[in-house]
Structures are given as C-alpha cells and as structure tokens.
C-alpha positions in Angstrom: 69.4 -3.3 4.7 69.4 0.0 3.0 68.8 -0.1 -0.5 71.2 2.1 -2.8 69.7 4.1 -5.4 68.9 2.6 -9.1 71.4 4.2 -11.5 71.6 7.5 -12.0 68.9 8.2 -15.2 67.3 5.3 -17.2 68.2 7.7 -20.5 71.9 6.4 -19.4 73.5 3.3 -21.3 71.7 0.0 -21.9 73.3 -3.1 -20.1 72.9 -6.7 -21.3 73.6 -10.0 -19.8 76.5 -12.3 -21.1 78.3 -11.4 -24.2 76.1 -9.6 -26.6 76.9 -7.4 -29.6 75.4 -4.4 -30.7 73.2 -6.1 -33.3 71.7 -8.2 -30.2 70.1 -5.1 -28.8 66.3 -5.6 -29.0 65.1 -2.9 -31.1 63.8 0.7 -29.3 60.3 0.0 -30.5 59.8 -3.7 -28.7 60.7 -1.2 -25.5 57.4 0.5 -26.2 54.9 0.9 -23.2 52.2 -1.5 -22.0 49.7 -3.2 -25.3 46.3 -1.3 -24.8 44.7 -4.7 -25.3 46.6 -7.2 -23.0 45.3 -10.8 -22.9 45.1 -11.0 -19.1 45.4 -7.6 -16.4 44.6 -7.3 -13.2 44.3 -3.7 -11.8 42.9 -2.2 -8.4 40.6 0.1 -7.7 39.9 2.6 -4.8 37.4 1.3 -2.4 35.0 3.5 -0.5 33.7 0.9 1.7 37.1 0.0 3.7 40.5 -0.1 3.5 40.6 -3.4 0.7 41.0 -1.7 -2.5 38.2 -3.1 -5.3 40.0 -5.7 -7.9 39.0 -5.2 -12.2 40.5 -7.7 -14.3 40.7 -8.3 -18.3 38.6 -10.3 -19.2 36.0 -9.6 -16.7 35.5 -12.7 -16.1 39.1 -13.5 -15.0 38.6 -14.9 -11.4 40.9 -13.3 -8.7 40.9 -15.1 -5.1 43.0 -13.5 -1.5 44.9 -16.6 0.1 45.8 -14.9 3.8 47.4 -16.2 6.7 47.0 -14.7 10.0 44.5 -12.1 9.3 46.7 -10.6 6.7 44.7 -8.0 4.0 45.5 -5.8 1.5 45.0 -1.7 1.9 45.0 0.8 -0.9 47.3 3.5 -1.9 47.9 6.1 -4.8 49.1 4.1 -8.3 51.4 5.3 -10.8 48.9 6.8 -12.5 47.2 10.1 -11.8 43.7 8.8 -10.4 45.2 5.2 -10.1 44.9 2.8 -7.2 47.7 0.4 -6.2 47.4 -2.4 -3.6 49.7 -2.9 -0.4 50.5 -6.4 1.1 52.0 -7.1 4.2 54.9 -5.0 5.5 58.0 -7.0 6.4 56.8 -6.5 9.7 53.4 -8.0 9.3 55.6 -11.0 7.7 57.5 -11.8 10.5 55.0 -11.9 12.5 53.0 -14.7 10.3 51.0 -12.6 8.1 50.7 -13.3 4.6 49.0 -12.8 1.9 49.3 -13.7 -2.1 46.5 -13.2 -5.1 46.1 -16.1 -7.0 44.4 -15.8 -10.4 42.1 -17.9 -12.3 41.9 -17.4 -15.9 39.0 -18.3 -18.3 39.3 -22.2 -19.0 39.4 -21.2 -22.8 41.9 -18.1 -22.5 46.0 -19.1 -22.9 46.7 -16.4 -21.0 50.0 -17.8 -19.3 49.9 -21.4 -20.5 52.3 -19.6 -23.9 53.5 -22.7 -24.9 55.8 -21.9 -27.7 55.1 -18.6 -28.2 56.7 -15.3 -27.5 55.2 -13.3 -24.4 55.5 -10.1 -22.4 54.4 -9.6 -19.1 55.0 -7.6 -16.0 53.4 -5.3 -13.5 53.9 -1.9 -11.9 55.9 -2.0 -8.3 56.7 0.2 -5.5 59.2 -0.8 -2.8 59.2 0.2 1.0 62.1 1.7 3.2 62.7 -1.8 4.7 62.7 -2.4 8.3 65.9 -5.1 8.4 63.8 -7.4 10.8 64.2 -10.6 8.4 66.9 -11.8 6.8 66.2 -15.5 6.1 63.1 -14.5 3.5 64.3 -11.2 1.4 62.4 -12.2 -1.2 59.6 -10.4 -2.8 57.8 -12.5 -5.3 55.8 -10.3 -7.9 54.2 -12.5 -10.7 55.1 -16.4 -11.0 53.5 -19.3 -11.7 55.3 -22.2 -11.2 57.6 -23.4 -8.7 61.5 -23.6 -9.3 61.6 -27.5 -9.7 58.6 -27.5 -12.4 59.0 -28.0 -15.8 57.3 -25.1 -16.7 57.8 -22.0 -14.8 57.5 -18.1 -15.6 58.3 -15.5 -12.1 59.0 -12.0 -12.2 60.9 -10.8 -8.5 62.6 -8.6 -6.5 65.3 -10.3 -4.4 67.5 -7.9 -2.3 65.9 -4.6 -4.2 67.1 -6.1 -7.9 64.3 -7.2 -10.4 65.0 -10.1 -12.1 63.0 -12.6 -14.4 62.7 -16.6 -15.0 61.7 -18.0 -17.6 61.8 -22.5 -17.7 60.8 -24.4 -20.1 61.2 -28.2 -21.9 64.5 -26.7 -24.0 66.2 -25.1 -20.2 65.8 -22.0 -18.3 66.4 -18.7 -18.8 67.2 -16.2 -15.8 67.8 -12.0 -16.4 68.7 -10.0 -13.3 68.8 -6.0 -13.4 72.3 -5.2 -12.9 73.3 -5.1 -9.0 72.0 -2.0 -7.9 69.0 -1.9 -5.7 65.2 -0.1 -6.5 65.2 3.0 -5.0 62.4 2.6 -2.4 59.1 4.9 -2.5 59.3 5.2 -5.9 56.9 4.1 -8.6 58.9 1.7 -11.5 57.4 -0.6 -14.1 58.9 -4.3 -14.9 58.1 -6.3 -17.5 59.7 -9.1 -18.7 59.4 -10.5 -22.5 60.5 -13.6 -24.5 60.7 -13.3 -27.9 62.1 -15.8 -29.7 65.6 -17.4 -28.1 65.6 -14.4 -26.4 64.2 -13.3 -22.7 64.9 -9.3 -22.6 64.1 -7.5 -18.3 62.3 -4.0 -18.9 62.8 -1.4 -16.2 61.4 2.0 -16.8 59.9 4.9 -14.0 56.3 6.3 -15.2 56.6 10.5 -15.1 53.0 11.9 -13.5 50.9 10.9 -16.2 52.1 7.0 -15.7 54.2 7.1 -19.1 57.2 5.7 -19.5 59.8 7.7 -21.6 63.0 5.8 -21.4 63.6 1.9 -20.5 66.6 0.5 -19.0 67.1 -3.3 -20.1 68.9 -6.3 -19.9 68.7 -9.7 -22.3 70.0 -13.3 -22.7 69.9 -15.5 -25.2 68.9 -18.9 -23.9 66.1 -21.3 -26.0 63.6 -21.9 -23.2 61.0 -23.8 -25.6 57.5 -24.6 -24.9 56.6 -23.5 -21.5 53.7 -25.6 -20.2 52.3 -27.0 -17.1 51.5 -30.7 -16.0 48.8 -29.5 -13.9 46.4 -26.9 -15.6 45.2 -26.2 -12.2 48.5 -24.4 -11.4 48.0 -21.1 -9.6 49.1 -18.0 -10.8 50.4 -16.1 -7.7 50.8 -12.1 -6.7 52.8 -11.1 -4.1 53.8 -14.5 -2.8 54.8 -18.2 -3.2 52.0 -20.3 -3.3 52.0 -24.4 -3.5 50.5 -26.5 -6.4 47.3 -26.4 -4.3 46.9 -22.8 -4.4 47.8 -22.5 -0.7 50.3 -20.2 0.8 54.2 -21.4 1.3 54.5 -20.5 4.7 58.4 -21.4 4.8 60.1 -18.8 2.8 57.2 -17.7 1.3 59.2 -14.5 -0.7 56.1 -12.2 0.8 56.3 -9.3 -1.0 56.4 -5.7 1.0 55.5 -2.9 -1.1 52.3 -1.6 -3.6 51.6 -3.1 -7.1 49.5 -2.1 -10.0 48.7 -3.2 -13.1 49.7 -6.7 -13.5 49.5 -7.9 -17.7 50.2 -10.7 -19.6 50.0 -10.7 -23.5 51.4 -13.6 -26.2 52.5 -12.3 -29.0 52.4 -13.8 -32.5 55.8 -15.5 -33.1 57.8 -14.1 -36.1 60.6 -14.9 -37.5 62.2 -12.3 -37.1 62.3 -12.5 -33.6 64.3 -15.3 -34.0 67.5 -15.5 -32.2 70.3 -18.7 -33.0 72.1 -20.3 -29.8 75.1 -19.4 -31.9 74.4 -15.7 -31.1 
C-alpha cells in the first residue's frame, strides 16, 4: 500500500486528540529535543567487521540480546545524524518468508529504567520507513519500542501501524492510546518519535532531524487519560525492538508486528513528577 506523505511542514498547526483547549497544549519547552543524560539508550554503531552494525548502550552495562528466526540479522545503514549508524531489520519481504528478528533489552537489576511506576516518563526512538512491497497484509504492523503485551496490566509500546505512529500507555488506573493523525510517514525519510507521560497526560512527538540530527519544530498530539502506576507482575518482562516478543523473551511468530525499516537511538528517561504537570480527569 503506498504511503501518502506526512503533512505538509511540521511548523504547520498542532493537532490534539479528543476535546482539548488551548490551555491543554503542553508547553513549547517540554517539546525540547532528546535529555543529554537519558536513563536507558540504545544506539548502533558502524561495524567494520561485517554487515551487523556494533550495539552501545547507556549504561554500559545495559545488556542487549538478538532473538532471530530463520536466519534473520540486522545490517547497517546511515542514521539521522551526520556520522550516525542506524540498524535495518528484516524487509517485509524477509517477513513473509519467516524471518524475524526483535532486540530485547536487559536493564541493570538496580536501574528503573522502564518499570516508572507512578512517575512521569519520555521515551522514543529515531525511525525510518521503507517503500513497502504490499506482499502482507495480515501483519502491517511495525512494532518499535514495547514492553508488555496488550492484555498485561502494565504495558508501554511505541508503533507504526499502517505508516501512522502511535503510542500506548496501560496502567492499574486504564489505558491511554495517542495515534498521529491519519496520514502516513513519508517513507525514506529520517523522523523522531517519542512518546511522554506527564502527569494525567500522555502527549505523541513527531519531529524530522535537519542534517545535523536536530529537531527544529515538533508536530504533536495528547490525551488526557490517568494511566497510574505502570508496573509489571513479572520483572523478567522483555523489553522488545522491532518486534513482538512473548513473556519468555521469545519471538511471536503469529503476527509478530516485524518491523521493516532503520532505527536509531532508542531512550528512555523518568522524569521527577511535579505538580505542575498535573492534569484533572475533569480537563
């Protein structure tokens, strides 16, 4: 399915969710670009040894583990960023045909890196989508960033279903879902995602980096929706990139929303709560 083009400039006019007023509009600077000290990132770098691109993480000792099916691998492209490296998982072609592939990451046992609880979060990732070649249309999915699965109790996903970005946030007060508008990514081109709660309310970031990887203008959309403490039964749960995986760590090989394209830069930062940030249901 061809995918139309994003709208025309991200300078244009900001679009929220649901009935918001102009006082609900989450101030310019809370649109600012990436923390320069995130809690948790995962980045690539080129390899000279092969095709796999090299993996850094924050904190170093972050472990970061391939799950594959079917002999599926990454390669290595150009990131955002001049001198930046992004990494490619399988084509839609490649997931037809069986093979898969999702990064699952470990943090620290003493970092809270996504285990927020009650606290206010951002997180997101860099993403670049491929022409698409139309031969599946039972999984057009593309999962980016998730851990847990849709029946959990806890859950936070970042995704690109059909071309549109959208973000889900669950927790033990409901679930929270922002989509991007309707219009699809425009494909071979660089944009950054990131979602953030703050508060009662779960805000979807979409911006393009220029050549230097900057940001200038961000395009969002919000909801206002308590989501609560977001937490996990099993502390074991994976955190997944680029696919579904099970509460084992393994691969879902039925609908496994395989994402097609290049990432870079994957972070995750909590953020102390204020109250401030504070949005009423009443809202």
């Amino acid at each position: 399915m061809a995918r139309r083009l994003l709208a025309a400039a991200l300078l244009g006019a900001v679009v929220l969710l649901g009935a918001c007023s102009p006082d609900d509009e989450p101030p310019t600077e809370r649109a600012a670009p990436w923390p320069d000290d995130p809690d948790l990132l995962v980045d690539f770098t080129q390899s000279a040894d092969g095709p796999v691109p090299g993996i850094v993480t924050t904190p170093t000792d972050t472990e970061v583990e391939t799950v594959a099916e079917g002999g599926a691998r990454l390669s290595q492209r150009p990131g955002p960023r001049p001198g930046s490296t992004a990494a490619v998982f399988p084509s839609e072609e490649e997931a037809v045909d069986g093979r898969l592939l999702a990064l699952t990451i470990s943090p620290p046992d003493d970092d809270e890196a996504f285990a927020p609880g009650a606290r206010d979060f951002v997180f997101g990732v860099d993403v670049l989508l491929p022409v698409p070649s139309g031969r599946s249309e039972e999984d057009n999915g593309d999962n980016l960033v998730q851990r847990g699965l849709f029946g959990d109790t806890g859950q936070v996903k970042l995704q690109v279903d059909d071309g549109v970005p959208s973000c889900r946030v669950a927790g033990n007060q409901g679930v929270a879902t922002v989509k991007a508008g309707s219009e699809e990514l425009t494909t071979e081109t660089w944009f950054r995602i990131r979602c953030q709660r703050e508060g009662n309310r779960l805000t979807l970031y979409l911006g393009r980096p220029d050549d230097e990887g900057d940001v200038a203008s961000w395009e969002h959309w919000s909801k206002i929706q308590s989501t609560g403490t977001v937490t996990f039964a099993d502390p074991a749960t994976p955190i997944s990139i680029g696919a579904k995986l099970n509460p084992h760590g393994g691969l879902v090989v039925k609908a496994p929303d395989q994402f097609n394209g290049a990432l870079a830069h994957v972070v995750f930062t909590l953020r102390d709560h204020s109250d401030d940030s504070e949005d009423s249901d009443d809202d």
